[in-house]
C-alpha positions, 0 to 999 in steps of 0.5 A, spaced: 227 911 063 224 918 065 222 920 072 219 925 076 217 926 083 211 929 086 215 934 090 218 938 084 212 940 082 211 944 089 206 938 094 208 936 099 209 928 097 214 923 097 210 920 091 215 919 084 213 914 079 217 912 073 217 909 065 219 908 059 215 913 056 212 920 057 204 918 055 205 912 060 209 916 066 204 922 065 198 917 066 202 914 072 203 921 075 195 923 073 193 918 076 197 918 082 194 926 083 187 924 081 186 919 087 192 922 092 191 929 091 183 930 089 185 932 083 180 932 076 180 932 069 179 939 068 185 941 073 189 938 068 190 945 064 196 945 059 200 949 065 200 943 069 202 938 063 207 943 062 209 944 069 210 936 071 214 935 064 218 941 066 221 937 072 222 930 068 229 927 068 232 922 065 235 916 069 
């Protein structure tokens, strides 16, 4: 199982979401910046990908 939290990658938030996998903890984790956030498509850039599965852990 993988986790992250949205506060490791600098928000103020207390969302944390967990999977199986990376691709459907990332969905999880993009869709949860999309509708809590504002975030869009383009603000997914390889530094914010690379940032968010920086902060990744096993649990």
């Amino acid at each position: 199982m993988l986790s992250m939290a949205c506060k490791d990658v600098g928000y103020q938030c207390g969302f944390t979401a967990e999977a199986e996998s990376e691709p459907e903890l990332m969905k999880k984790v993009m869709e949860h910046a999309k509708k809590d956030h504002g975030m869009k498509d383009s603000d997914f850039t390889p530094e914010m990908v690379a940032k968010v599965k920086s902060v990744v852990k096993k649990v």
